[in-house]
C-alpha positions as CSV (number, residue, x, y, z in Angstrom):
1,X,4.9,5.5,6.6
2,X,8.7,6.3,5.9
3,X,9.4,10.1,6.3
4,X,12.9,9.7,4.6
5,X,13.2,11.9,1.3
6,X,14.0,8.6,-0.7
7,X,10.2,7.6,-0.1
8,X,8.6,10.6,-0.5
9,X,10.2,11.2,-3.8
10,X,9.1,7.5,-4.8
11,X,5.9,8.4,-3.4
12,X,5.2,11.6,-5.7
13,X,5.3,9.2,-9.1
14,X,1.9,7.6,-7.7
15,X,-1.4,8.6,-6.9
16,X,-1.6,7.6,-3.7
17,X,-5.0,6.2,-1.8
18,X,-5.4,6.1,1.6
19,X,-7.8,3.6,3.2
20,X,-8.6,4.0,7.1
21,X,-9.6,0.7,8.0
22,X,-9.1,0.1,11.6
23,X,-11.3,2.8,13.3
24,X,-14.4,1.9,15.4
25,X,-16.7,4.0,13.1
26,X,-19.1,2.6,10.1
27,X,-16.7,4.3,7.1
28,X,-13.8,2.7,8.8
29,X,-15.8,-0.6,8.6
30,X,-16.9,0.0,4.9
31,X,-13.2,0.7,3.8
32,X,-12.3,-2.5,5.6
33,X,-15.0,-4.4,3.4
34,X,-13.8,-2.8,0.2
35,X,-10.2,-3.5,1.3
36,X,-11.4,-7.3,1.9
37,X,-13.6,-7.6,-1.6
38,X,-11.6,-5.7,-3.9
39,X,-8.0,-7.3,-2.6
40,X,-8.9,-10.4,-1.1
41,X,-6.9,-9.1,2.5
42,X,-7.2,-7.3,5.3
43,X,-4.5,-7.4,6.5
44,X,-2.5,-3.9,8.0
45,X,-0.6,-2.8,6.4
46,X,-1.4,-3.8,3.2
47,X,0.3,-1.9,0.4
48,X,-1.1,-2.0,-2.9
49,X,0.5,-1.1,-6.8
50,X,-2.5,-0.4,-9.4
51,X,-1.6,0.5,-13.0
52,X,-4.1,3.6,-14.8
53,X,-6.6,0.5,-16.0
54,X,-6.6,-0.6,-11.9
55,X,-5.1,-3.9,-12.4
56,X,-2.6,-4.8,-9.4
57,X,0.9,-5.0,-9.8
58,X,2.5,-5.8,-6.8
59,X,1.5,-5.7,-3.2
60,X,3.4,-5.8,0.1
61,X,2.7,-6.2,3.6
62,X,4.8,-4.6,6.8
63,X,8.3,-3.5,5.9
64,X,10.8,-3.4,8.3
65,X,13.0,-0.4,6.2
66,X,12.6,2.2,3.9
67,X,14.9,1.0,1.4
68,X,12.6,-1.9,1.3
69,X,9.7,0.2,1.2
70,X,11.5,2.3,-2.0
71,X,12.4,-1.4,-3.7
72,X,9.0,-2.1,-3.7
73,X,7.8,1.3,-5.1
74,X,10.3,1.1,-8.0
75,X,9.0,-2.6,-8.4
76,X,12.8,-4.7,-7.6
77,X,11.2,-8.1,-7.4
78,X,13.9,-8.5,-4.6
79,X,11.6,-6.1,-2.3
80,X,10.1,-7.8,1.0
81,X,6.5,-9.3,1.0
């Protein structure tokens, strides 16, 4: 994650979930399967934009920079994939 105050401020407008997915344990494994059923991906990292009723949003994969990482968050369709 991006440490830089532009993100965490971003960051406090959301509820944010966390799923572990790529430990060697049984919950890591179930929270991989959720991850895989729920969003159709497994990929890491996969980032993930619900609204209140759970319907995605947006979603994003590794970015490279935290502005890109703050575009996304604020939903600029111009953000990286």
């Amino acid at each position: 994650m991006f440490p830089q105050p532009s993100v965490v401020e971003e960051l406090l407008k959301f509820v944010r979930v966390d799923l572990v997915t790529d430990l060697p344990n049984d919950v890591s494994r179930k929270k991989r399967d959720l991850q895989g059923e729920r969003f159709k991906n497994n990929t890491l990292p996969l980032y993930v934009i619900l609204d209140s009723e759970g319907q995605e949003l947006d979603r994003a994969g590794y970015m490279r920079s935290a502005d890109d990482y703050v575009a996304f968050l604020r939903g600029d369709p111009k953000s990286a994939d």
